[in-house]
C-alpha positions in Angstrom: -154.4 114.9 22.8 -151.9 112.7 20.9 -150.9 109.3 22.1 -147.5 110.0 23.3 -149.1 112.4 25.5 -151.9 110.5 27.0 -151.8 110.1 31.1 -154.9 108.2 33.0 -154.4 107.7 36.8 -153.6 104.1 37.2 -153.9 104.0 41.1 -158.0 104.2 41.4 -160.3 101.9 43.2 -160.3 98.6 41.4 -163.9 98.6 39.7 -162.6 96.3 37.0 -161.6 93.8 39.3 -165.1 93.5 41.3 -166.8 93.4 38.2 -164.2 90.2 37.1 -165.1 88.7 40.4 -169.0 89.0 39.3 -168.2 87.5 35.9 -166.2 84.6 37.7 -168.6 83.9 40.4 -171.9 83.4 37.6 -169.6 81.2 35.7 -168.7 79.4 39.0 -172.6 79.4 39.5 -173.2 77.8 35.9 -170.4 75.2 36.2 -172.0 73.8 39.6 -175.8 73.9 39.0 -175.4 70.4 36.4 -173.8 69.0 39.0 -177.1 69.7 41.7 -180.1 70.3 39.5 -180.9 68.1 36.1 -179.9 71.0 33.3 -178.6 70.5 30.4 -175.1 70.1 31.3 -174.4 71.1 27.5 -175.6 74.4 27.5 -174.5 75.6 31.3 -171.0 74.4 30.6 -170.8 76.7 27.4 -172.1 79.4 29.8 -169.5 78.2 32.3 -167.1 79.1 29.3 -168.7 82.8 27.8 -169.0 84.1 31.7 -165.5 83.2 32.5 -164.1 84.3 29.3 -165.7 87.5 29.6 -164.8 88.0 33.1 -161.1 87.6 32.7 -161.6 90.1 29.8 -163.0 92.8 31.4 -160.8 91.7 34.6 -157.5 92.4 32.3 -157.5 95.8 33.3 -158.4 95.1 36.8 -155.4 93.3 37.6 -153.7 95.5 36.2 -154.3 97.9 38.2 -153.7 95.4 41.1 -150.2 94.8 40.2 -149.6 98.2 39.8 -151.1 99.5 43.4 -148.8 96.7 45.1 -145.6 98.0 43.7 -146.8 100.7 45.4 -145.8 99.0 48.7 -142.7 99.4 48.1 -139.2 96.6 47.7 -137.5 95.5 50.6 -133.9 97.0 50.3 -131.4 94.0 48.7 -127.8 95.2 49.4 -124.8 93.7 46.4 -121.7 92.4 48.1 -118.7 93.5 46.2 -116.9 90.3 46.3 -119.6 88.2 45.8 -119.9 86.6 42.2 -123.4 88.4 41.1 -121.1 91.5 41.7 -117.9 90.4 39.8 -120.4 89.3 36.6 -122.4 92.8 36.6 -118.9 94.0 36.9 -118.4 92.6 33.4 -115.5 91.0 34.0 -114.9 86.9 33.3 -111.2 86.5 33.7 -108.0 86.6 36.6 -106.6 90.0 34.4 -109.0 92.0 36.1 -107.0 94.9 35.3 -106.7 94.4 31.4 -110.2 93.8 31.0 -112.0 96.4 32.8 -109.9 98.9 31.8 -111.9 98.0 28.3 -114.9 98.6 30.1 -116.1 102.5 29.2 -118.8 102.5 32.4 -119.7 101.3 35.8 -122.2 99.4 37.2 -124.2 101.4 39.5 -127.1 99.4 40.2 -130.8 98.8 39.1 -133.3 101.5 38.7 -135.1 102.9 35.8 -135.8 105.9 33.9 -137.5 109.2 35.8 -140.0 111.1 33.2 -142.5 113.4 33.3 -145.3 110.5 33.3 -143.4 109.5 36.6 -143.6 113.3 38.1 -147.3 113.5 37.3 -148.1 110.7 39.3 -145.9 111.6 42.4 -147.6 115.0 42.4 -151.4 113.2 42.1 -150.6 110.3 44.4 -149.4 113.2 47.0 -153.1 114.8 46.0 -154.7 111.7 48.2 -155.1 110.4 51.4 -151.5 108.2 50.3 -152.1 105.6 53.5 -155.8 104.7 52.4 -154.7 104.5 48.8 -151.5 102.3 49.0 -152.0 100.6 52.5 -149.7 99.2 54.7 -146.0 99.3 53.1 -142.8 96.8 52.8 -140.6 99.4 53.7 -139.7 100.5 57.2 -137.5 103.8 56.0 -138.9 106.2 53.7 -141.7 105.9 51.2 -141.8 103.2 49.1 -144.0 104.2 46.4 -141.4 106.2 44.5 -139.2 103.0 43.9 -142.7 101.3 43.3 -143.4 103.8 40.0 -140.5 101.8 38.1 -142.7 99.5 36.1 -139.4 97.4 34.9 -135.8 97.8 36.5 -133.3 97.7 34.4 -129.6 97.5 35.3 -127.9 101.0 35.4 -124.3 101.5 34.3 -121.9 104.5 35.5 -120.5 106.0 32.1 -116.6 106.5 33.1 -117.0 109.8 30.9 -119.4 111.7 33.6 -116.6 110.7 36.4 -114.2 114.2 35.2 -117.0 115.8 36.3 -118.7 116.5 40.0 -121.0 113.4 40.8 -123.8 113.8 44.0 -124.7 110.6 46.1 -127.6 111.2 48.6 -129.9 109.4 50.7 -131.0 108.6 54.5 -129.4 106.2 56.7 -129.7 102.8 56.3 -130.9 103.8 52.1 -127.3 101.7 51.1 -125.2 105.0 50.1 -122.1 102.9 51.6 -123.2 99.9 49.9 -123.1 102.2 46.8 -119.4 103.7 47.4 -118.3 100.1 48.3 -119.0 99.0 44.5 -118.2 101.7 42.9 -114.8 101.9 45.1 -114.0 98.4 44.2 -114.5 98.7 40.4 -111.9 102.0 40.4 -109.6 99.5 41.8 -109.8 97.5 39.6 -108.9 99.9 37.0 -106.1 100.5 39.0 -107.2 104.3 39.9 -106.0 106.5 42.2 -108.7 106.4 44.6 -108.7 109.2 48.0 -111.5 107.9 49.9 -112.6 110.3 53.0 -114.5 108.5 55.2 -115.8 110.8 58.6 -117.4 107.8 60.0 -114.5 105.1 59.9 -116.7 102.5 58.0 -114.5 99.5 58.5 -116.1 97.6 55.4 -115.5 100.4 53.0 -112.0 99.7 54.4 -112.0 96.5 53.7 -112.7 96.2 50.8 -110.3 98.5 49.4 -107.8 96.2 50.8 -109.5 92.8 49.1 -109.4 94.9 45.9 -106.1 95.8 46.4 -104.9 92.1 46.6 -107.2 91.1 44.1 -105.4 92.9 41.7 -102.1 92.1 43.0 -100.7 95.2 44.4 -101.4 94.5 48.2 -99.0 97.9 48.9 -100.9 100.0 47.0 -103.6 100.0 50.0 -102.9 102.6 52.0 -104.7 103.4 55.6 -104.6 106.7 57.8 -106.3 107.2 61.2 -105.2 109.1 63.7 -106.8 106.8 66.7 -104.5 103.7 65.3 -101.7 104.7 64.4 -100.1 101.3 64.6 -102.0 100.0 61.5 -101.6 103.5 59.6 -99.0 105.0 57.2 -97.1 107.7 58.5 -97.4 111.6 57.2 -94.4 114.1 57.5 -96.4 117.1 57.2 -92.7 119.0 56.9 -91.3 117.3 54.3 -91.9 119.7 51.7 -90.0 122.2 53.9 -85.9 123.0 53.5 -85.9 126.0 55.9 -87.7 126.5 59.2 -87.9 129.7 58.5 -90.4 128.9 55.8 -93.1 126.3 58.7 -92.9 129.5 60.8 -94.2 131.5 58.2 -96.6 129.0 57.4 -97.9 128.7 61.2 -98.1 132.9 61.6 -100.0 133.1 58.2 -103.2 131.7 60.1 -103.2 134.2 62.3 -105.5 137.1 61.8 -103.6 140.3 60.8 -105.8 142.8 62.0 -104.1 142.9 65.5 -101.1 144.6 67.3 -98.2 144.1 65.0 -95.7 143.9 67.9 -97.6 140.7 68.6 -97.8 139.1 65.5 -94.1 139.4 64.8 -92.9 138.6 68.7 -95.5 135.1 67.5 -93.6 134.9 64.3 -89.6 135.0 65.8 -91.2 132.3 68.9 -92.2 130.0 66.0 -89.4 130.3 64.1 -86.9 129.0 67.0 -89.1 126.3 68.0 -88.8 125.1 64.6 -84.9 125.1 64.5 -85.3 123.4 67.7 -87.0 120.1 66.2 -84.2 119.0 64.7 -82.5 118.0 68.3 -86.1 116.9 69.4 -85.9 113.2 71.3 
């Protein structure tokens, strides 16, 4: 098997650190018997030396190992603010003509992480193999399982190549995992190239919201933020859904095109001529 290709299981029991605590505990023995018994002090502290050199060499790979199995545990979950200066420098951007510079930019920032290989896969599929709770021990995480961040031997930061945005892009994750968090910073950085950004937001997050405004004023162009809700309609922009339309005629036809055809005819075009005087009626509406 060639080099590139070599896999060991790096999550064993810890045999290399017991036998470093061995080694350690000799040389603590031969460091503290001159000091209670008349020895040659000479020749017990160059023990003192060889036992605890060769402990921490054959303890190398023991810790390791040690290091590895507590990344295991898992990273508490640190959340970016978007207005916050760490943000605004990962953002790449160091002067007030935010607009000019980032448009230089040819990615996004999208966060830290690392690479995914097959090394990576191999030792999801054998961790998964064990009794995972006995082998890792308590986690750091309270949602989800923190092992798979815990792989990542070195996070690196993780930029959003502006390229990949023509096509379709899939954010997942459970709640709580920061996929808000995630839209927030990207959101803001689209702003800030002065995008055309339609944000659909089911839940009404009201920091998503506001920070589309912040980045709006940031940038200068306050109006450019614009808000619809239907439960406040006093803080929204207004929508003329029959703007587009010169005849009534043409919103009846719309209306009676959603209903199914397969019925009585008689029906369909008695709904059709009730539509279409309602709709000449508007007009006079107060």
């Amino acid at each position: 098997m060639s080099a590139d290709n070599e896999y060991n299981f790096p999550f064993r029991k810890n045999y290399e650190l017991r036998i470093m605590a061995l080694w350690l505990a000799i040389s603590a023995c031969c460091f503290i018997c001159p000091l209670i018994f008349d020895v040659p002090k000479s020749i017990y502290h160059l023990f003192t030396f060889i036992t605890a050199f060769i402990g921490l060499i054959l303890g190398r790979k023991g810790i390791e190992i040690y290091i590895r199995k507590s990344r295991l545990k898992g990273y508490p979950l640190e959340f970016l603010e978007p207005s916050s200066d760490e943000a605004i420098n990962l953002f790449q951007i160091t002067n007030k003509e935010i607009i000019n510079e980032i448009k230089k930019i040819d990615s996004l920032f999208f966060g830290w992480g690392g690479e995914w290989t097959q090394t990576e896969s191999q030792l999801i599929f054998d961790i998964l193999k064990r009794n995972v709770p006995e082998l890792i021990g308590k986690q750091r995480v309270s949602k989800g399982d923190g092992y798979i961040h815990g792989l990542i031997e070195k996070e690196t930061v993780l930029r959003f190549p502006i390229e990949h945005a023509n096509g379709h892009t899939l954010i997942t994750g459970a709640s709580g995992s920061g996929k808000s968090c995630c839209f927030g910073v990207l959101l803001k950085q689209l702003i800030y190239r002065d995008e055309v950004v339609i944000f659909f937001d089911p839940k009404g997050d009201k920091d998503i919201k506001e920070i589309s405004r912040e980045a709006c004023e940031e940038i200068g162009k306050p109006d450019k933020f614009l808000y619809w809700h239907p439960a406040f309609p006093r803080d929204c922009v207004r929508l003329n859904p029959l703007k587009n339309f010169t005849r009534s005629s043409e919103l009846a036809a719309r209306v009676t095109a959603l209903l199914p055809d397969d019925g009585d005819s008689f029906y369909l075009r008695h709904c059709q001529y009730s539509c279409s005087i309602y709709c000449r009626c508007l007009p006079y509406y107060q």
